[in-house]
N, C-alpha and C positions, 0 to 999 in steps of 0.2 A: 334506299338505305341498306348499309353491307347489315351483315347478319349480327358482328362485332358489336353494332353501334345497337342493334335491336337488343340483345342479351341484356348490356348494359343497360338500360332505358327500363329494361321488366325487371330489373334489381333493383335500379336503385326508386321505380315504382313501389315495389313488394319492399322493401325497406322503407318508405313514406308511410306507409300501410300500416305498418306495425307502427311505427311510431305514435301513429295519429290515435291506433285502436288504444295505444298505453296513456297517452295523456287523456283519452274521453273516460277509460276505466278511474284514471286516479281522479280526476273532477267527481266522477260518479259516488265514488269514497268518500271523496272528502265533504260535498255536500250530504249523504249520508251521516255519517260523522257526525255535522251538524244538526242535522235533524233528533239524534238520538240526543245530544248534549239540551238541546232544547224539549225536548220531553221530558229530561231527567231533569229540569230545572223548571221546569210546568209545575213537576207532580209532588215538586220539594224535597226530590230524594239529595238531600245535602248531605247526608253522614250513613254510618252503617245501623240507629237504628230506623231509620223512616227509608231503607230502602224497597224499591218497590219488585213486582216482576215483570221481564221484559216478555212478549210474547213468540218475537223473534231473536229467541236469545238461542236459539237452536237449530239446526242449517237443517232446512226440510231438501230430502234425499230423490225429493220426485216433482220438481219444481213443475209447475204451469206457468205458462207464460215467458215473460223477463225475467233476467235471471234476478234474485234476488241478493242484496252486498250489504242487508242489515250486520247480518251473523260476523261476519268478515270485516263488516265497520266495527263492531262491536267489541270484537276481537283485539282487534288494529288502537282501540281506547283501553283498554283492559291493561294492553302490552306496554304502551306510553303513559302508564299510571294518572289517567286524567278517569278513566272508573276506576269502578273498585267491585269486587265480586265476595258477595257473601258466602260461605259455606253451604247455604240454605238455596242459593243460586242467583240470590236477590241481587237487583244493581244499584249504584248509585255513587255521585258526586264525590269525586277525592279534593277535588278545586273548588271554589266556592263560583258563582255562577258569573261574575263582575270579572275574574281574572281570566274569566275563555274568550275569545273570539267568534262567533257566531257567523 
């Protein structure tokens, strides 16, 4: 094999690579996602006053383990107005629990 043909082959490798790494991260989100939507509809946080506290509602700075993509999911709902965030820091349900996808 020329050298040409090996360069190309560890690009377009390393760009498979990353692709693969970005669709398993956004799976990883979005079943994330889900799980918080399905807690917050466990625990009957439908409005702002029965919201409840999240415990990973704050990105711990000294991870062990797996990374963890609560925070970042959490976030990621916050910003597409399906939570809703209290003053108080409380979360809960801006959609009623029938209109999410799960």
């Amino acid at each position: 094999m020329t050298t040409t043909i090996q360069i190309l082959m560890g690009v377009v490798f390393f760009i498979g690579a990353f692709i693969l790494s970005q669709i398993i991260v956004g799976r990883r989100l979005r079943t994330t996602g889900a799980r918080i939507l399905k807690e917050l509809s466990e625990q009957k946080a439908l409005d702002i006053t029965s919201a409840v506290n999240l415990a990973y509602a704050k990105a711990n700075y000294l991870p062990k383990g797996l990374r963890d993509l609560r925070p970042r999911s959490l976030n990621d709902l916050i910003q597409g107005d399906i939570v809703g965030k209290t003053p108080e820091g409380k979360f809960y349900l801006k959609k009623q629990p029938d209109e999410l996808k799960f």
